[in-house]
Structure formats: C-alpha cells, structure tokens
N, CA, C and O atoms as a Tinker XYZ file with bonds, in Angstrom:
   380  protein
     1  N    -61.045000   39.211000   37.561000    73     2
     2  CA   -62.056000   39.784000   38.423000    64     1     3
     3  C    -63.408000   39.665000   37.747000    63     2     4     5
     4  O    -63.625000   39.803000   36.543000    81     3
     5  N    -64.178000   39.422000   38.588000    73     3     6
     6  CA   -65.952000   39.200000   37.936000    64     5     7
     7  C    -66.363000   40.640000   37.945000    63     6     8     9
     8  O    -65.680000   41.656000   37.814000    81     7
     9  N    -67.983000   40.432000   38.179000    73     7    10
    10  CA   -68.474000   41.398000   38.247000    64     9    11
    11  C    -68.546000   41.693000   39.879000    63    10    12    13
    12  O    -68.380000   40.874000   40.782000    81    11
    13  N    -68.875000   43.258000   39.998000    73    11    14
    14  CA   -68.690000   44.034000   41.353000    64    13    15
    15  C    -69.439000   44.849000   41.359000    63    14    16    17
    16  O    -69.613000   45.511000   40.337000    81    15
    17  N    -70.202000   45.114000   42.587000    73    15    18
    18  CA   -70.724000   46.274000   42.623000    64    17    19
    19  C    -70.773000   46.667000   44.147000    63    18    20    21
    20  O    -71.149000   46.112000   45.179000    81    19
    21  N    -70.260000   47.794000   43.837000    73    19    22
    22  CA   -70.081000   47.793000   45.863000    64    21    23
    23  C    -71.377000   48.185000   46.639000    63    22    24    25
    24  O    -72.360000   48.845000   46.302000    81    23
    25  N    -71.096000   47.659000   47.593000    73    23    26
    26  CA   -71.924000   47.665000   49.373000    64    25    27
    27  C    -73.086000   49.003000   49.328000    63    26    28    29
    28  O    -73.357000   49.799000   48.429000    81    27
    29  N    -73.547000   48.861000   50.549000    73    27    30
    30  CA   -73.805000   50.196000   50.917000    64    29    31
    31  C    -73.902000   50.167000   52.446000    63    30    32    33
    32  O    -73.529000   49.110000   52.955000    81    31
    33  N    -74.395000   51.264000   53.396000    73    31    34
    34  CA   -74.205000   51.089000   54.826000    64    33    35
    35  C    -75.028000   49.715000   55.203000    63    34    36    37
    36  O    -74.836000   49.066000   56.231000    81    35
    37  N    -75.879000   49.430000   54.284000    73    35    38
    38  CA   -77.016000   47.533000   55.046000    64    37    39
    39  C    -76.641000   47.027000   54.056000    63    38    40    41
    40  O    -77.711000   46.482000   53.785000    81    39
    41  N    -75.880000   46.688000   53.117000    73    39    42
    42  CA   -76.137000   45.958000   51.941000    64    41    43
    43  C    -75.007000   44.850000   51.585000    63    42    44    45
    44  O    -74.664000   45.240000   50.468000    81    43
    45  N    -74.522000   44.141000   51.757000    73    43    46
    46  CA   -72.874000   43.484000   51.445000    64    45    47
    47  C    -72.847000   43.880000   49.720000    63    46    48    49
    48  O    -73.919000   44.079000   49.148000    81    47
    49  N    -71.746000   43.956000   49.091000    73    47    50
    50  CA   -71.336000   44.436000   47.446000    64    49    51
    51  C    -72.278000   43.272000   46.595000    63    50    52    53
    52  O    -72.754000   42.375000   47.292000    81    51
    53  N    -72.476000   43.255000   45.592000    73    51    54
    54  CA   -72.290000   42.057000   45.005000    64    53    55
    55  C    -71.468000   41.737000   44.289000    63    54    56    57
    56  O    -70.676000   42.515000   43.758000    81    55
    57  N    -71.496000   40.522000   44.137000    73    55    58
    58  CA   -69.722000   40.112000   44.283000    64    57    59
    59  C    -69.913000   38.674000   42.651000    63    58    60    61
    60  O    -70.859000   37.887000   42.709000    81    59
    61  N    -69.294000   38.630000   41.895000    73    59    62
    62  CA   -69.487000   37.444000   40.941000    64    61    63
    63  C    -68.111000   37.076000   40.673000    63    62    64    65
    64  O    -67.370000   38.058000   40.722000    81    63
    65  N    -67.376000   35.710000   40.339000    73    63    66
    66  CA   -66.594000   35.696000   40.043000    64    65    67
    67  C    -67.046000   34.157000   38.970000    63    66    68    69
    68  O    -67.986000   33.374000   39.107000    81    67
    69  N    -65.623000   34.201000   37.640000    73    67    70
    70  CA   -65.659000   32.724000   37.395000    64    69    71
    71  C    -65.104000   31.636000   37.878000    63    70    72    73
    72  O    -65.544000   30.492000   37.764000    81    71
    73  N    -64.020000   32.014000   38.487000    73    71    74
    74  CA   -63.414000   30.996000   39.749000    64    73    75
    75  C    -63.753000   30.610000   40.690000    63    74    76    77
    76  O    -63.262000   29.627000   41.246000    81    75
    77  N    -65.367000   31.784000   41.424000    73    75    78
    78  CA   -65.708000   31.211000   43.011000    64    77    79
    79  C    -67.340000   31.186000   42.245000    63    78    80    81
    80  O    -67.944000   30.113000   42.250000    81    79
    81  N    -67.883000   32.222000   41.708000    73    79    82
    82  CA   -69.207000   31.697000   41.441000    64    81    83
    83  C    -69.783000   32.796000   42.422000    63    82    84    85
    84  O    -69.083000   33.775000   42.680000    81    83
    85  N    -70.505000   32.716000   42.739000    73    83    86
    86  CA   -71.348000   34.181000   44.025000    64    85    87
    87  C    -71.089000   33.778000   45.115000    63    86    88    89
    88  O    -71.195000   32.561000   45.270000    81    87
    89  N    -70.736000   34.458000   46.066000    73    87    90
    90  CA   -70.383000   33.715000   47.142000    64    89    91
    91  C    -72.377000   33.631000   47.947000    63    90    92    93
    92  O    -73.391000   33.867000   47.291000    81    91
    93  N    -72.349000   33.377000   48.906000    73    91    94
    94  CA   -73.451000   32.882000   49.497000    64    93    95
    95  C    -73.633000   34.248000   50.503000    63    94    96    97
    96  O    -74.654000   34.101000   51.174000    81    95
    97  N    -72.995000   35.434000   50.780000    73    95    98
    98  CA   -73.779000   36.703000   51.430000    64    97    99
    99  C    -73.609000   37.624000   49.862000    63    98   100   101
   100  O    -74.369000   38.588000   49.768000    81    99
   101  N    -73.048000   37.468000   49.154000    73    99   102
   102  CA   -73.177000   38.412000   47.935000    64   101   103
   103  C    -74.617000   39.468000   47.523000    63   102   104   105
   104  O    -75.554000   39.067000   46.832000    81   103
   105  N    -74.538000   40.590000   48.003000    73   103   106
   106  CA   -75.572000   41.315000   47.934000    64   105   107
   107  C    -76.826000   41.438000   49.388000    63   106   108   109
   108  O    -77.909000   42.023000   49.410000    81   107
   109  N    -76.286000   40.815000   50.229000    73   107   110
   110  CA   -77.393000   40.583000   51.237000    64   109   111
   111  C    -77.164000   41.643000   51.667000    63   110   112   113
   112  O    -76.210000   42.369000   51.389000    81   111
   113  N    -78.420000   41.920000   52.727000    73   111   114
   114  CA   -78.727000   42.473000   53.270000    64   113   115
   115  C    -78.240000   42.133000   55.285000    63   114   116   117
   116  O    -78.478000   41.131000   55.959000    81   115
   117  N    -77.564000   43.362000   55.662000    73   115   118
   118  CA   -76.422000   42.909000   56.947000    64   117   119
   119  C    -77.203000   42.125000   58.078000    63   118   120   121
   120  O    -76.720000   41.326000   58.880000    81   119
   121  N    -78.640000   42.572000   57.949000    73   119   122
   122  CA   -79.486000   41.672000   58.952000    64   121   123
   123  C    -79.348000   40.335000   58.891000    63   122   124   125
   124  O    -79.420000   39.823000   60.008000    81   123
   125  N    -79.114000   39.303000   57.695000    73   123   126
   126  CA   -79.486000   38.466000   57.020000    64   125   127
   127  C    -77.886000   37.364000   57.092000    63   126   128   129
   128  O    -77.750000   36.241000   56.606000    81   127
   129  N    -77.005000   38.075000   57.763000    73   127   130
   130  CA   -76.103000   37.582000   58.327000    64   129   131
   131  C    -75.996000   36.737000   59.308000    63   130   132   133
   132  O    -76.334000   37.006000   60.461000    81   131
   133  N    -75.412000   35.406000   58.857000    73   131   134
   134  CA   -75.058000   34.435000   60.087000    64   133   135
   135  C    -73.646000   34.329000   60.697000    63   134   136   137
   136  O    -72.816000   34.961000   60.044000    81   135
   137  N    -73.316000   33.898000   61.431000    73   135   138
   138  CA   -71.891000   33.349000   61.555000    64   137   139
   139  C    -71.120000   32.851000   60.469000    63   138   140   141
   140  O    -70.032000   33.205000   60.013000    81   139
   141  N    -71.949000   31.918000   60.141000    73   139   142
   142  CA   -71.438000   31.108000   59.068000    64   141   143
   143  C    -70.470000   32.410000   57.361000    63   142   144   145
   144  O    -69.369000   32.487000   56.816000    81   143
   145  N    -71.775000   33.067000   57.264000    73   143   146
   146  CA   -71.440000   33.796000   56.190000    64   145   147
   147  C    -70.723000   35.331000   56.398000    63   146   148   149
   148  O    -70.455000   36.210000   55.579000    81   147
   149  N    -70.490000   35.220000   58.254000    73   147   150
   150  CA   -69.489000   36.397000   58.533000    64   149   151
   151  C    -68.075000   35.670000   58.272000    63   150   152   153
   152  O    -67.141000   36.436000   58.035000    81   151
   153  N    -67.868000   34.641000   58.281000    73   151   154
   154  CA   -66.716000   33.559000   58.214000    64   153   155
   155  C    -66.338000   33.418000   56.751000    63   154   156   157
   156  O    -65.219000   33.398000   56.239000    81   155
   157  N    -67.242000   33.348000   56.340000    73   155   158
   158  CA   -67.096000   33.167000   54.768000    64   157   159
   159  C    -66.712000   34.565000   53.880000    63   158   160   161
   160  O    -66.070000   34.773000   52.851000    81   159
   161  N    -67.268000   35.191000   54.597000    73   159   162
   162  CA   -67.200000   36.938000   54.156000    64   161   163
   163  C    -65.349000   37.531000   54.577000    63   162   164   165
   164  O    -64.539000   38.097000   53.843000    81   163
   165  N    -65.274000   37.270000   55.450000    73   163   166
   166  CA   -63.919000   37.319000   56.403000    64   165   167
   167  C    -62.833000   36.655000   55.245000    63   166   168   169
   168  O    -61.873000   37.295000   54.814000    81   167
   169  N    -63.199000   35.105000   54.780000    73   167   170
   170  CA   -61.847000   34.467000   54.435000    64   169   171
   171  C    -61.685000   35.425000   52.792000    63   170   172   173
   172  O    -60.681000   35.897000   52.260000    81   171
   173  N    -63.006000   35.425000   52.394000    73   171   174
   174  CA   -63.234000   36.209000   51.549000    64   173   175
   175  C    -62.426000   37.849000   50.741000    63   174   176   177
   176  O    -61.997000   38.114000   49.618000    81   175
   177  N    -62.587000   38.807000   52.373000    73   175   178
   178  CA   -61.981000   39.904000   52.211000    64   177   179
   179  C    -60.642000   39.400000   52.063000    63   178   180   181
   180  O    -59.981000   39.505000   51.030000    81   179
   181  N    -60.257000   38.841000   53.146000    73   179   182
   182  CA   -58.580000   38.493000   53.165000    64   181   183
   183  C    -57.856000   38.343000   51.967000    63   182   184   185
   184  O    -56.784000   38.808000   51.578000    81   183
   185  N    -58.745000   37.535000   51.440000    73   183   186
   186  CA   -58.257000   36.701000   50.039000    64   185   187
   187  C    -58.150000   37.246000   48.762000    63   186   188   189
   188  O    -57.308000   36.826000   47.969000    81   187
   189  N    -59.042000   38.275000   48.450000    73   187   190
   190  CA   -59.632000   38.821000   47.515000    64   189   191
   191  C    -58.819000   40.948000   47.559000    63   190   192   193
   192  O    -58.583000   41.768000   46.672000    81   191
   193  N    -58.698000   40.958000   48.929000    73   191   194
   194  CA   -58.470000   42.413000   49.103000    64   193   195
   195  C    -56.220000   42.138000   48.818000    63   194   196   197
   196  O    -55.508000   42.784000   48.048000    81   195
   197  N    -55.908000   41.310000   49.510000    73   195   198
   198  CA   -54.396000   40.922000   49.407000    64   197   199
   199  C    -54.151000   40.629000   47.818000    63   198   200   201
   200  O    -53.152000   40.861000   47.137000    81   199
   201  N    -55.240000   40.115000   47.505000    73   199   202
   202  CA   -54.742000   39.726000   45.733000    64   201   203
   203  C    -54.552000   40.887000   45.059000    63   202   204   205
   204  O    -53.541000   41.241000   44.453000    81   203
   205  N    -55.934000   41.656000   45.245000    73   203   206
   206  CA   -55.593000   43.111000   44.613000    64   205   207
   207  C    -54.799000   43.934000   44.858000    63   206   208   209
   208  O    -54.400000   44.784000   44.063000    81   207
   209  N    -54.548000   43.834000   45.695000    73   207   210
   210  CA   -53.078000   44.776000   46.430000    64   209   211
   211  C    -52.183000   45.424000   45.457000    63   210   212   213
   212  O    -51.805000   46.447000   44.886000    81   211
   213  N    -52.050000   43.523000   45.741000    73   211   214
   214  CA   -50.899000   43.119000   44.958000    64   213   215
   215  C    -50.170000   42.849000   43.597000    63   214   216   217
   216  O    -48.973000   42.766000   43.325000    81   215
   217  N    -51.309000   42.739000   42.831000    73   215   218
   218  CA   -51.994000   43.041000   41.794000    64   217   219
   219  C    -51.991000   44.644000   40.877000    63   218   220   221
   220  O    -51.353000   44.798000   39.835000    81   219
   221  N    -52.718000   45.571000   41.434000    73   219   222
   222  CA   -52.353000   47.254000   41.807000    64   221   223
   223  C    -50.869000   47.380000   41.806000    63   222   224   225
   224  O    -50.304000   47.987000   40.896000    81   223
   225  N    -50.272000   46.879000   42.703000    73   223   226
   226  CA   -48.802000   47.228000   42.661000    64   225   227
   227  C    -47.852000   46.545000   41.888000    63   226   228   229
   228  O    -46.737000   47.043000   41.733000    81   227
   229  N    -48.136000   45.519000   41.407000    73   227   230
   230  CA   -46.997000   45.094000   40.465000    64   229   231
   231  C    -47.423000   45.874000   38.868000    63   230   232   233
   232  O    -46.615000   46.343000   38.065000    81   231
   233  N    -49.113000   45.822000   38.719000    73   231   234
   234  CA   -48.851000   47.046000   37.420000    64   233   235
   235  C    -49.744000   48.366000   36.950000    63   234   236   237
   236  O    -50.465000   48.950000   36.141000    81   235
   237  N    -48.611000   48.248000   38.935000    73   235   238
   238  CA   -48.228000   50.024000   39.254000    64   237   239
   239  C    -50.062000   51.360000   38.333000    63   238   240   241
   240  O    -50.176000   52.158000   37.403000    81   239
   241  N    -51.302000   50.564000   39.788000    73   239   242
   242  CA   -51.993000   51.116000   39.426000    64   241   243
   243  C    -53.303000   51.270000   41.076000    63   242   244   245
   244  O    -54.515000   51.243000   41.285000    81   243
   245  N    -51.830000   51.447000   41.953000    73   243   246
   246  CA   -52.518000   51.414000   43.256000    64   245   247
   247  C    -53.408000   52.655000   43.600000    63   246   248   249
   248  O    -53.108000   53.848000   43.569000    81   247
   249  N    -54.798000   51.936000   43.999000    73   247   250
   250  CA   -55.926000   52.160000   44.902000    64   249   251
   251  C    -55.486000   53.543000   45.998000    63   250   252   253
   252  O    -55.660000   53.077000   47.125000    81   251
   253  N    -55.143000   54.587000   46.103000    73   251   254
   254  CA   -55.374000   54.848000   47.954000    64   253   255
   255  C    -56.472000   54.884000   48.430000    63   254   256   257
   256  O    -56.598000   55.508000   49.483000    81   255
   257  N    -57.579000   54.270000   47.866000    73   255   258
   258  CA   -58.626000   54.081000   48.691000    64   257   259
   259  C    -58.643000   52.721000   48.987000    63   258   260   261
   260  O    -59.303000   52.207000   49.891000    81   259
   261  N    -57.932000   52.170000   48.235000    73   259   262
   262  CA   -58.368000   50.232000   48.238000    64   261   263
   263  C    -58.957000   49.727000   47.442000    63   262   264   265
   264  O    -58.925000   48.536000   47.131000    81   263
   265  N    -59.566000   50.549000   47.009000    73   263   266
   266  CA   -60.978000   49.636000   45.704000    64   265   267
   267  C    -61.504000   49.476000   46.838000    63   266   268   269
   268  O    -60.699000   48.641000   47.249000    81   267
   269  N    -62.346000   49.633000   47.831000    73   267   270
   270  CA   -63.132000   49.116000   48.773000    64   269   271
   271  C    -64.259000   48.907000   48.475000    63   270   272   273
   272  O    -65.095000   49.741000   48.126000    81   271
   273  N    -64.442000   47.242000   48.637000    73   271   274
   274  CA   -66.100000   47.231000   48.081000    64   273   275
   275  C    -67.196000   47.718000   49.455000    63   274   276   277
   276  O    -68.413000   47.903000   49.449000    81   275
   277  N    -66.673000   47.773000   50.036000    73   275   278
   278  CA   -67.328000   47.928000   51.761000    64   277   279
   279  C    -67.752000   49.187000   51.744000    63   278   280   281
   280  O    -66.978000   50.127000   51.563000    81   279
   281  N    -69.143000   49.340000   51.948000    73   279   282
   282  CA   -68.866000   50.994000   52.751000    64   281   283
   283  C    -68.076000   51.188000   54.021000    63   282   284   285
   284  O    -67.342000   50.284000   54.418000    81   283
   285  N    -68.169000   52.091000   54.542000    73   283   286
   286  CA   -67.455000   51.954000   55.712000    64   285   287
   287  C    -68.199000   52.306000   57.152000    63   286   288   289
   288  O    -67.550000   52.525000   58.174000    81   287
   289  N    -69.370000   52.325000   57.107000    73   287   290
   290  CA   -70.609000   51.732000   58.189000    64   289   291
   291  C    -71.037000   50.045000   58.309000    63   290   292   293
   292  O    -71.521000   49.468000   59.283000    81   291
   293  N    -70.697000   49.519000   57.040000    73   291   294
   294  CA   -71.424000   48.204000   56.484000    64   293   295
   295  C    -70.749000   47.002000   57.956000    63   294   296   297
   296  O    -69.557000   47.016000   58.263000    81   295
   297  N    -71.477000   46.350000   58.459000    73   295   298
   298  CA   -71.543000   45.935000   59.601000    64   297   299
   299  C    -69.969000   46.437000   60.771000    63   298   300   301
   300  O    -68.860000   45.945000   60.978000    81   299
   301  N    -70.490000   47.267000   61.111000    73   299   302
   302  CA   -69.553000   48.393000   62.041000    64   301   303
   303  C    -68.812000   48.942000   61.540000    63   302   304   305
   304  O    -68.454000   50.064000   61.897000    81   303
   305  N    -68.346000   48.311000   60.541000    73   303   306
   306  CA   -66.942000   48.983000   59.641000    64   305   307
   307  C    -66.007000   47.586000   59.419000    63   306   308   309
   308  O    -65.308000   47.358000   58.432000    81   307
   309  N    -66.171000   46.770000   60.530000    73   307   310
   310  CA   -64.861000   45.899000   60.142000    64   309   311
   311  C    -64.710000   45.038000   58.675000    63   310   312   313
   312  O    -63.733000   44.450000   58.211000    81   311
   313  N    -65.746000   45.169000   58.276000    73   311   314
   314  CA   -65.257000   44.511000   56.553000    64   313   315
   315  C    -64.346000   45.553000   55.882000    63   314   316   317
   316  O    -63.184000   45.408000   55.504000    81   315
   317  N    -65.062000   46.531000   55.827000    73   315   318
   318  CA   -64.267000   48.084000   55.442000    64   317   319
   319  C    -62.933000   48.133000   55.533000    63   318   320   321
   320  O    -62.210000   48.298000   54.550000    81   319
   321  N    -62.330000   47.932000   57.240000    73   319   322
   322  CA   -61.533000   48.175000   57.599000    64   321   323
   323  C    -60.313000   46.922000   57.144000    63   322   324   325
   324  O    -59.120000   47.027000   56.858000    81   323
   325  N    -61.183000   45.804000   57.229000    73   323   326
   326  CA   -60.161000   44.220000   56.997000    64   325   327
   327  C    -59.494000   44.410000   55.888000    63   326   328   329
   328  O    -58.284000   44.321000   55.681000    81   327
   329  N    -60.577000   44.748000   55.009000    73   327   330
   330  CA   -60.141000   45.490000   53.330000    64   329   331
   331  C    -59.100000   46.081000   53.100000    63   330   332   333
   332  O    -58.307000   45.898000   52.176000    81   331
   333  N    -59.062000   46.969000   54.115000    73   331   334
   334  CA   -57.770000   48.294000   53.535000    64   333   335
   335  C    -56.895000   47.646000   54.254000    63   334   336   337
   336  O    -55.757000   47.803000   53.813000    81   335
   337  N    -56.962000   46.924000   55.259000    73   335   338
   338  CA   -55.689000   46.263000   55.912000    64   337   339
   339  C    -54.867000   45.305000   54.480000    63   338   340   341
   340  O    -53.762000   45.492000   53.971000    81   339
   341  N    -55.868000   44.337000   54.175000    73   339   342
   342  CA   -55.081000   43.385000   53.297000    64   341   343
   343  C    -55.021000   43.854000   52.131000    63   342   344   345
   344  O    -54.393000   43.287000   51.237000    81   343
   345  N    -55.630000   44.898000   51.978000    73   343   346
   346  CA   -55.159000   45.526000   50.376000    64   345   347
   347  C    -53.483000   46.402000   50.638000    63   346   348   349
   348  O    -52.595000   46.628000   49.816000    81   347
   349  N    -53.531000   46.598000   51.515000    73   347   350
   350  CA   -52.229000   47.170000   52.073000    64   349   351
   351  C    -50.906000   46.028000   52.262000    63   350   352   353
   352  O    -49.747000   46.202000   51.885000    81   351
   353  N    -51.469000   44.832000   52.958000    73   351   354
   354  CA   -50.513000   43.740000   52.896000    64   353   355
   355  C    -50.441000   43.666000   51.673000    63   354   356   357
   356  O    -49.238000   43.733000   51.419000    81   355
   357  N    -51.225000   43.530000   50.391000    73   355   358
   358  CA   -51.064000   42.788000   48.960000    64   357   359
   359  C    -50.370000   43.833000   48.527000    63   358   360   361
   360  O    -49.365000   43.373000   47.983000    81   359
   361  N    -50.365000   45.183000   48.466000    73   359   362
   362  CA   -49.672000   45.895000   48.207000    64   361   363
   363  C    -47.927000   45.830000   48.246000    63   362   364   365
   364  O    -47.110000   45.938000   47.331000    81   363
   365  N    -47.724000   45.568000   49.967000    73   363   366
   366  CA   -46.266000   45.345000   50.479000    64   365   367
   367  C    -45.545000   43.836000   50.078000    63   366   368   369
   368  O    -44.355000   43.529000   50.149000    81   367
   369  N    -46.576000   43.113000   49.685000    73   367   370
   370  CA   -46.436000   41.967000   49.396000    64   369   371
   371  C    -45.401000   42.009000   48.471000    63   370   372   373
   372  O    -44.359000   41.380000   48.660000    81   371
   373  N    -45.651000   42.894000   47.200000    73   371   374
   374  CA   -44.955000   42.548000   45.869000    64   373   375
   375  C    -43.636000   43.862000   45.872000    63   374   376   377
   376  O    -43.254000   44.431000   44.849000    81   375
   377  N    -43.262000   44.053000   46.865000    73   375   378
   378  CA   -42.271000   45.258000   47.014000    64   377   379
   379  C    -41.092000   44.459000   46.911000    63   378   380
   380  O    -39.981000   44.986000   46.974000    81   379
C-alpha cells in the first residue's frame, strides 16, 4: 500500500501507490470530475477495496468500517458505498 490520505465531502483521497503511481483524480476536487476519471475511479475502488478485504481477513485484522477512503457524501456517496461493498466481497473472498 502507498501513501493515503482520505477524501472529504468535495475532495477524492489522495491516493499514491508504487505499482499504479497516482492515479489521475487522486486528490481532486468532485467538480473536476469527468466520465473518464469516474471510470477510472470505479475500476479503481473495485480493485483496491476487494484487495484489502481480503487482505484484513487473511491476517485477521478486519476494518468494520472498511478503511474507507471515501467520505460518505463524496460524490453522492456511491464511491463510499462501492467501497464497503468490495471490501466486504474481499473479505468473503478469503473465507
């Protein structure tokens, strides 16, 4: 895991990794959002929230919040919400 710093209700987290590098909405601001980087943000949560899960649960150091980098206003909620979904799959994943 890189560096992290979570969201706020306008803000996306910022996000660093050495495997991906910053992603391209890392730290923006929710106005400043395109399609493009709601797509990118999306494959993003999926990818990143299921790893940790799963991760958490194999050594047995699970989240009940999720680690959520999202607030949970931050564009309507659905990043928020995608989050705790696939941190929940990554979780069941390793059962």
């Amino acid at each position: 895991m890189g560096i992290t710093r979570v969201g706020s209700e306008f803000q996306a987290p910022t996000y660093e990794d050495n495997s991906i590098g910053t992603p391209s909405w890392s730290g923006l601001h929710a106005d400043a959002f395109t399609d493009e980087l709601l797509q990118s943000l999306r494959l993003f949560i999926v990818r990143e929230a299921k790893r940790r899960g799963n991760n958490d649960s194999i050594y047995d150091r699970i989240d009940h919040n999720g680690a959520n980098l999202f607030h949970p206003k931050f564009l309507r909620g659905w990043a928020f919400d995608l989050w705790a979904q696939n941190y929940s799959e990554g979780i069941n994943k390793s059962k």
